[in-house]
C-alpha positions, 0 to 999 in steps of 0.5 A: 237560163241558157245553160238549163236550156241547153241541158233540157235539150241535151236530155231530150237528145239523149232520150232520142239515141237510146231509142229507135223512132218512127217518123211521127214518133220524131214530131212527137219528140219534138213536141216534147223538146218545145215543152221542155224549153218551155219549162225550162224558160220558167223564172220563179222569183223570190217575191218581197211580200206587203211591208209597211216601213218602220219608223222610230218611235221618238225622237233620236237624239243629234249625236245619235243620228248617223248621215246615209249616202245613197250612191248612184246605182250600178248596172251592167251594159247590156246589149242590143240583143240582152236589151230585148231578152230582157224587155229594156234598153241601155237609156232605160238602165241609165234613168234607173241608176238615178231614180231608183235611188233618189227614191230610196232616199226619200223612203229611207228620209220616212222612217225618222231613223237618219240625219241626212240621208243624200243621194250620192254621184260619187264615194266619198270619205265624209259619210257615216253609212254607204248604201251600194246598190246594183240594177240586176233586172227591172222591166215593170214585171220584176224588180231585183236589187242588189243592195250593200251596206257599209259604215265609215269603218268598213263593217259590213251591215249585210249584203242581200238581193231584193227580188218583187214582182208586180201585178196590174195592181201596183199600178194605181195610187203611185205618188212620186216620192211617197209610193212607187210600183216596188215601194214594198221592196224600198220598204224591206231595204229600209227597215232592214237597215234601220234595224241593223241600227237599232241594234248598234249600241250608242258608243259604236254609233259614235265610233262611226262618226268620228271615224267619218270625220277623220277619215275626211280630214286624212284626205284633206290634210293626210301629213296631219291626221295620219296615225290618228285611225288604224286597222284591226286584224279583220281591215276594220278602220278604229280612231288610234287617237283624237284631235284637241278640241281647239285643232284649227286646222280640224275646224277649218277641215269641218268647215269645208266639210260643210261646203262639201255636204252643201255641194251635196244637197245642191245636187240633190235638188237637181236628183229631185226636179229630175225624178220629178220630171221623170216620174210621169214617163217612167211609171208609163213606161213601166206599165205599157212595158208590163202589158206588152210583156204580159202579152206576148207571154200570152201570145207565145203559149197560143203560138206554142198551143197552134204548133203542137196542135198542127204537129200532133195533126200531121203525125196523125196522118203520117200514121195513117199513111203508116199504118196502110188505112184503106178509104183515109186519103181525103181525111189524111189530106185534110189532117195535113192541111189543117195541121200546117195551115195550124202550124204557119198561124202559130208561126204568124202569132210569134211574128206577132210577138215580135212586134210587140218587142219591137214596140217595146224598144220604141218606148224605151228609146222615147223615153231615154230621148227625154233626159237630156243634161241639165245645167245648174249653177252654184257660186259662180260655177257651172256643173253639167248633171248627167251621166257625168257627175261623178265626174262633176263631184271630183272636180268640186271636191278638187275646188275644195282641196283649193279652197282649203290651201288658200283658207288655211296657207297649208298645202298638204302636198308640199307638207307631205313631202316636207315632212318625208324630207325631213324624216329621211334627213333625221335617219341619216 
């Protein structure tokens, strides 16, 4: 946006050096430079229009059935000064990495397409379809997503940025869970999900599932299962051989799996009471946001209405002084007043603006101060769920790296190291 201002202005400066002007000619100019800021500053968004979401037809059968992870989404820090460019805060970004998800998760769980479909605090090797998502920008008028889809193989299923716009419409009938302001724009990320998998023959949906399966137990036990997946030419992951029915340590590993996935769904209970409690807060916050956005938009063009209307007074009197008028002081006079009595009022209406800007950070650092840590307890441990969960996962994912050596008596690290030991030995 900045670069297109500064070309609008480098154009009206050119204009300006290859012409010689007049004194109300230059505050015509300038008229023309507000104008052209004005236009330039024009964001047109890609609108996602009405969509219902899909939902199959009948019922899918279990080997059928692919799991979803919804990570928690990205966003970039902003600053103080992109914070108020932007009508947002940095507390603001931090709920929406949580929620906007969660949310996806509970459209996505609508369509009847997917096993589990779980909000995720971090990647990991155990799920069959990965959904990567990005706040690009998000103040209650506009919502952009970045939005990436990945199966266990590493295919990409499509890359796409989602872009939708309110109105004071959207605003009424929201239910948490069930319709939220965008619910149109979840809808579009869920059907064009559920269509690239409705597109997948039933051999490559199973492939999926075991490559997520073994990629699990190559973390778990990677000096047992290396050598059963390989790479294509394109870095695709495919199964290069399969376990026995009867392999212990894979029904062990499957087991932990399971550990991990309740983990997983514990987790998820908290991300629900959490969107739940900041349900209420964020929709608020989002319509006030989009109202004093809405007004200061508003209050803008009257300022930029008042100074064009004051600086086309004055360059009225400055040529009737230039053009030598007889009997026109008091009307020159009154011109001139009245022009930049107009021109301060416009100055006071963005002072105005301001204020609303100001109001707006407020809002936003209320309700950031409303997320506070949550601790919840599971088998005898507790886990502290803020911004820090990620954090959180690894460390449960350690736990099970533990409970898995002392279920089994098989520490692959050592075994690792055996097994390169011995295989230095036999070459010499």
């Amino acid at each position: 946006m900045n670069n297109i201002k500064k070309m609008c202005a480098s154009k009206a400066i050119k204009v300006c050096a290859k012409m010689r002007f007049s004194v109300h000619h230059n505050l015509l100019l300038m008229i023309l430079i507000l104008i052209l800021f004005t236009g330039c500053a024009t964001f047109n968004a890609q609108k996602v229009g009405p969509t219902t979401i899909m939902k199959a037809k009948e019922e899918i059968l279990e080997e059928q059935l692919l799991d979803v992870g919804i990570l928690v989404f990205e966003s970039d820090k902003i600053t103080e000064e992109q914070a108020k460019e932007e009508h947002t805060s940095q507390e603001i970004r931090k709920a929406e990495r949580h929620f906007m998800p969660y949310h996806l998760k509970s459209t996505m769980q609508q369509s009847s397409y997917w096993g589990a479909v779980r909000a995720l605090p971090g990647k990991t090797e155990s799920i069959d379809v990965l959904v990567k998502g990005k706040v690009l920008e998000s103040n209650g008028e506009h919502l952009i997503l970045q939005i990436d889809v990945t199966d266990a193989t590493r295919k990409t299923w499509f890359s796409k940025k989602y872009k939708s716009e309110a109105s004071l419409a959207f605003y009424s009938g929201n239910r948490a869970g069930e319709k939220d302001v965008y619910q149109d724009l979840y809808n579009t990320i869920s059907n064009d999900i559920a269509t690239y998998l409705v597109k997948l023959p039933p051999e490559e949906i199973k492939n999926i599932r075991t490559v997520s399966k073994l990629k699990f137990a190559q973390d778990f036990a990677p000096s047992v299962y290396n050598g059963y997946l390989t790479k294509d030419k394109k870095n695709l992951i495919a199964v290069n051989r399969l376990p026995a029915d009867e392999d212990t340590i894979m029904i062990r590993l499957l087991k932990i799996r399971e550990r991990e996935y309740m983990y997983v769904d514990t987790l998820n209970e908290y991300y629900e009471e959490y969107y739940a409690n900041i349900w209420s807060s964020y929709e608020n916050w989002r319509k006030l946001n989009y109202e004093e956005i809405k007004a200061i938009k508003e209050i803008k063009r009257n300022a930029l209405n008042q100074k064009l209307v004051g600086m086309l007074l004055l360059a009225g009197a400055i040529a009737l002084n230039a053009g030598e008028v007889n009997n026109t002081g008091a009307l020159q006079m009154s011109m001139i007043l009245i022009g930049g009595q107009v021109i301060v009022n416009g100055f006071n209406v963005t002072k105005e603006a301001e204020i609303h800007s100001a109001a707006i950070k407020e809002l936003s650092e209320s309700f950031g101060s409303e997320m506070q840590p949550v601790v919840m307890e599971f088998e005898g441990k507790q886990y502290e769920l803020t911004g820090t969960a990620e954090e959180q996962f690894k460390h449960w994912r350690e736990l099970l790296r533990q409970i898995y050596i002392t279920e089994t008596g098989f520490d692959p690290d050592i075994s690792s190291e055996h097994k390169e030991k011995t295989t230095s030995e036999g070459s010499e």
